[in-house]
N, C-alpha and C positions, 0 to 999 in steps of 0.2 A: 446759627453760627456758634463759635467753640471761643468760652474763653477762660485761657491760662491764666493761671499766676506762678509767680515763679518765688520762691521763697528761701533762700541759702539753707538756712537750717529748722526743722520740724522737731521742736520738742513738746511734749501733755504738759499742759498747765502753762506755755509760754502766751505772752499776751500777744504777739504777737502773729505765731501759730492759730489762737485760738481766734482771732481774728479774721483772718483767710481761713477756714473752716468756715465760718458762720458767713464769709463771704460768699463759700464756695454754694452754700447752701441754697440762699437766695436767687445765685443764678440758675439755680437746677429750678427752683421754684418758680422762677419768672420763664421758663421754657429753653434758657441757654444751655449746651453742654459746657462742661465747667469740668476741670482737672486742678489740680495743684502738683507742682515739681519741685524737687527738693534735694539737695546737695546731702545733708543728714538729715535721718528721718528716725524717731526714736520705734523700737519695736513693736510697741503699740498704737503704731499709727502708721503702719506697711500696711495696712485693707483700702485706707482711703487715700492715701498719699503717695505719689508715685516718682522714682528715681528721675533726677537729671537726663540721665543719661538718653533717656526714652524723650523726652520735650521735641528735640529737631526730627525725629522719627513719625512724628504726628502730628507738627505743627503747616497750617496751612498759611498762607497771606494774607488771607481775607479775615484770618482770628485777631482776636482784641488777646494781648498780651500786658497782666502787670508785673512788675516787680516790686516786691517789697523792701524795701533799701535799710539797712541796717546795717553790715557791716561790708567790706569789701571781699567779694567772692568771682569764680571765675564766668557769674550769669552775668555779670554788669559787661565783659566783652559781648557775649553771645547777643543780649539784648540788645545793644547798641546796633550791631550788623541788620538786627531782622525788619524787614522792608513792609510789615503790614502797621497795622495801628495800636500806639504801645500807649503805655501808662505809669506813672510811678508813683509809689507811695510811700512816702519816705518819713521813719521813724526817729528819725537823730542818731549821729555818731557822736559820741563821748570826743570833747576836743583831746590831743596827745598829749597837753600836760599834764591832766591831772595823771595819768599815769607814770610821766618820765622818771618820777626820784623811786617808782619800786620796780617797775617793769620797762627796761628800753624796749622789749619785744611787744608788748600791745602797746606801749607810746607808736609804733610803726604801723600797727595793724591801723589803729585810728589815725594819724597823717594817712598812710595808705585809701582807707577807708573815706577822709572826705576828699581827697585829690577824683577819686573816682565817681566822686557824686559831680564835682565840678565836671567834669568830663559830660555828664547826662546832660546838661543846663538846655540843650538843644535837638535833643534827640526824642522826645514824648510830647506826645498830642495836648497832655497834662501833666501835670505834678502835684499830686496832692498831698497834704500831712498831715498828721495826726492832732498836729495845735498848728494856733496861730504862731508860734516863735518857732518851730522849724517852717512856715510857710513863709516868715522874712529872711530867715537865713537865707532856704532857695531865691526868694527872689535877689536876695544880692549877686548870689552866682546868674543873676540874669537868666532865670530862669523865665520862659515869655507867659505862661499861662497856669497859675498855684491857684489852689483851693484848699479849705482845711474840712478834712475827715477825722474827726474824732476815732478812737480805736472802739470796735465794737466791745460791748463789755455784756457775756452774758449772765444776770446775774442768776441768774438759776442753777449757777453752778456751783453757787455758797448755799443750796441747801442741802450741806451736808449734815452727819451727826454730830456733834460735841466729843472731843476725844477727852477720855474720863481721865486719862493722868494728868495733860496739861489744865486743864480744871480742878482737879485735888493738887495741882503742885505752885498753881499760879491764882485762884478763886480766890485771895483772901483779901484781907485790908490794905494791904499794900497800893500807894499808887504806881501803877502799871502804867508808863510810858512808851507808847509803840512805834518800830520805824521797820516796815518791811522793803528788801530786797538786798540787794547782795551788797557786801562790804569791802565798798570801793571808794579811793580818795575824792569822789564829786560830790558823792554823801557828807562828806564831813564829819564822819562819826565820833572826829574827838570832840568837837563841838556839843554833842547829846549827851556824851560822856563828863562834860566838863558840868551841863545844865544838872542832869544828874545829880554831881556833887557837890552842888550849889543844896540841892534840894537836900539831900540827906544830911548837909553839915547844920543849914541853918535853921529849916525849915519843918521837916519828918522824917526820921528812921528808915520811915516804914515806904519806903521807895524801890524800884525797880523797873533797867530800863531791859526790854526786848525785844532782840535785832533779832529779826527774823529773814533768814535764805543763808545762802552759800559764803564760808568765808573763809575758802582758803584758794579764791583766785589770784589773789597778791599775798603770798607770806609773808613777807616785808610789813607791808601796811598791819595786817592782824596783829603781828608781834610789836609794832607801833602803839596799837589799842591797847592790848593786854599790859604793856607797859606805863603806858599813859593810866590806865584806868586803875595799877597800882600805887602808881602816884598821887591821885588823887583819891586813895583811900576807899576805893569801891572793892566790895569782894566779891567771889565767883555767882553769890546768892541774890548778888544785885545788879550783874552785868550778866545776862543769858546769851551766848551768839546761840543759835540754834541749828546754823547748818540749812540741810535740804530738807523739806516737810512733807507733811502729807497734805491733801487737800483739812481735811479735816479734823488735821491740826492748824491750819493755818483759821480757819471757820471760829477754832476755838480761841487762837490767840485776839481775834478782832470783838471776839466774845469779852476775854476777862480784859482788853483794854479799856484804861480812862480817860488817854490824849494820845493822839498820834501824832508825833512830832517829827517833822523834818529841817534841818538845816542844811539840805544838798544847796551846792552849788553850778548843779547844771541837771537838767531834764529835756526829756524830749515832751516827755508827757505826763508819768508819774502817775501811773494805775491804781498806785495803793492811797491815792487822795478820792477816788473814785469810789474805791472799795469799804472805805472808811466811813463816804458817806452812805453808803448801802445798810451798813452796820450800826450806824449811830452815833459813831465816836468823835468825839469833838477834835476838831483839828486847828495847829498849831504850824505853820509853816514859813521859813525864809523867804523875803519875796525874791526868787532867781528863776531866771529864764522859764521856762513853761508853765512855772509854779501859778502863776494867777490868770493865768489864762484856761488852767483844767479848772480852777477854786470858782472863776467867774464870780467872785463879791463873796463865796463862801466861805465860811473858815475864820481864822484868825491870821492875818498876814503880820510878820515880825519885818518892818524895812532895816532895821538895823539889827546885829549879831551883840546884843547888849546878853552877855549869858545870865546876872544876875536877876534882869527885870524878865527875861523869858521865865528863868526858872520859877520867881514869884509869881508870872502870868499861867504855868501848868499848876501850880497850887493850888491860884484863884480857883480856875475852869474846874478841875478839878471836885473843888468842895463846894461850890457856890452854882447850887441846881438850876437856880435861876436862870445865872448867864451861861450857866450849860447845855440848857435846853434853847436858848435864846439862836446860841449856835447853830444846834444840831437843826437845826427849823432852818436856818437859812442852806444848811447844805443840803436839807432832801428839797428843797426850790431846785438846787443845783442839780440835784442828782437826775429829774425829771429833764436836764436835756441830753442826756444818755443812753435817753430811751431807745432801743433797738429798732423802734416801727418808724421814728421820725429819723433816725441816721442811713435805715435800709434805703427812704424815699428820699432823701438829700443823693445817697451813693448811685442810687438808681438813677438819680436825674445828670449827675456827674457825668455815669457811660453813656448815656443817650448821647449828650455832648459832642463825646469823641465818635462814636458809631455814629453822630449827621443827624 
């Protein structure tokens, strides 16, 4: 038997994407034919990834159909219609307000976006999600039958080389604070930015924080940051946004970090608490929604937004090898249940499930 997934958009390097690949794999391994269909598909990844538009042209009844649910696109109708045995796996939508005060047009996409998850609550065999806190959300939309699948994460894709500039430009004494992903109001970034200059006023100089991904999806908010981070006395040398990266840059920023800190206020799942511990780097995180349920006991949970006691708390970790290492021990415990052999044979046991 043949089984789809159905994916809105295919970009290299999304975790998402790279997720349904490594799905797709497995089922070719286990004997299934296996396809992925895709609304966008980045150009490097038209050999294995195939148009939308082609999905109803080859779909039979009898095939297992999933959809990866992330944002709201036009497969959430098509999926609903198809009469064989479906499945969904659903990644979290960003609630619309953190977007409302810079963007009404993606505050809509996300109302948009979970209206249409509501709408599923009744139409798949399964639901599954990537943590336990989007598997309570679905079940409040009553959804009748969730489970959680972790995102597959394969690490062998961090054995890249070391990119020689950000190592000659970032290698040095300074404590490097890390927060990867894109620079959006649920991060909280003035919140890192405020910890920051806690740390450089009272504590050392020799500080810097770096936001790593894309940060010109909301101009508003950015110009927000830059503002803010003038205010509180930080200079271009001590705030890096970095934009888009390379693999291999990004390999290297998890390299010269000494804390990765997050103070978001919503996740679905939060890959880069994953990644970090792959890497070694002590983690520092807000306890919000997905956040301790990827950490699983790992890490340093912060329940309250105290900016001065965080900031002395990345100093401590920081310089005090002891409780550094004390750390980094309990997240590679964590990291081991990530493992790709033990999530293939949970997800394996998932579709049996639904195929009877």
């Amino acid at each position: 038997m043949k089984i789809s997934q159905l994916v809105p958009a295919m970009h290299y390097g999304d975790a998402i994407g790279d997720s349904a690949r490594r799905m797709k794999l497995l089922f070719l391994q286990r004997g299934y034919e296996a396809e992925i269909y895709s609304l966008t598909i980045d150009e490097s990844l038209k050999d294995e990834i195939k148009p939308f538009a082609q999905f109803h042209q080859e779909y039979h009844s009898d095939d297992l159909v999933l959809l990866h649910f992330a944002l709201p696109s036009p497969m959430t109708n098509h999926f609903k219609e198809l009469p064989g045995k479906k499945l969904i796996i659903y990644h979290n939508i960003t609630p619309p307000e953190f977007f409302a005060p810079y963007s009404s047009e993606l505050a809509n996409i996300a109302a948009v976006g979970r209206e249409e998850l509501a709408s599923l609550a009744q139409v798949a065999d399964l639901a599954l999600a990537d943590s336990e806190y989007n598997r309570q959300e679905m079940e409040l939309l009553n959804f009748p039958r969730t489970a959680v699948l972790p995102l597959f994460v394969d690490l062998k894709r961090y054995n890249q080389p070391s990119d020689p500039l950000v190592l000659q430009m970032f290698g040095d004494d300074s404590l490097n604070i890390l927060s990867v992903g894109r620079v959006v109001p649920n991060k909280k970034i003035e919140d890192l930015l405020k910890i920051t200059s806690y740390i450089r006023h009272y504590l050392t100089p020799l500080v810097r924080l770096l936001l790593v991904g894309k940060y010109n999806l909301l101009p508003n908010y950015y110009h927000l940051l830059m503002e803010l981070s003038a205010d509180l006395g930080l200079t271009h040398e001590q705030v890096i946004f970095t934009g888009h990266i390379s693999p291999e840059e990004l390999v290297t920023y998890y390299k010269v970090a000494d804390i990765y800190l997050s103070m978001s206020e919503h996740e679905g799942f939060c890959l880069p608490l994953v990644e970090s511990m792959h890497f070694k780097v002590p983690i520092i995180a807000y306890n919000s929604t997905a956040i301790p349920y990827t950490l699983g006991g790992a890490g340093i949970l912060a329940k309250v937004k105290n900016i001065p006691e965080i900031a002395e708390l990345c100093y401590h970790l920081a310089n005090n090898r002891q409780l550094r290492q004390r750390i980094i021990s309990t997240q590679q415990r964590r990291l081991r249940d990530f493992e790709t052999s033990k999530l293939e044979r949970l997800f394996i046991r998932y579709i049996s499930e639904v195929l009877g």
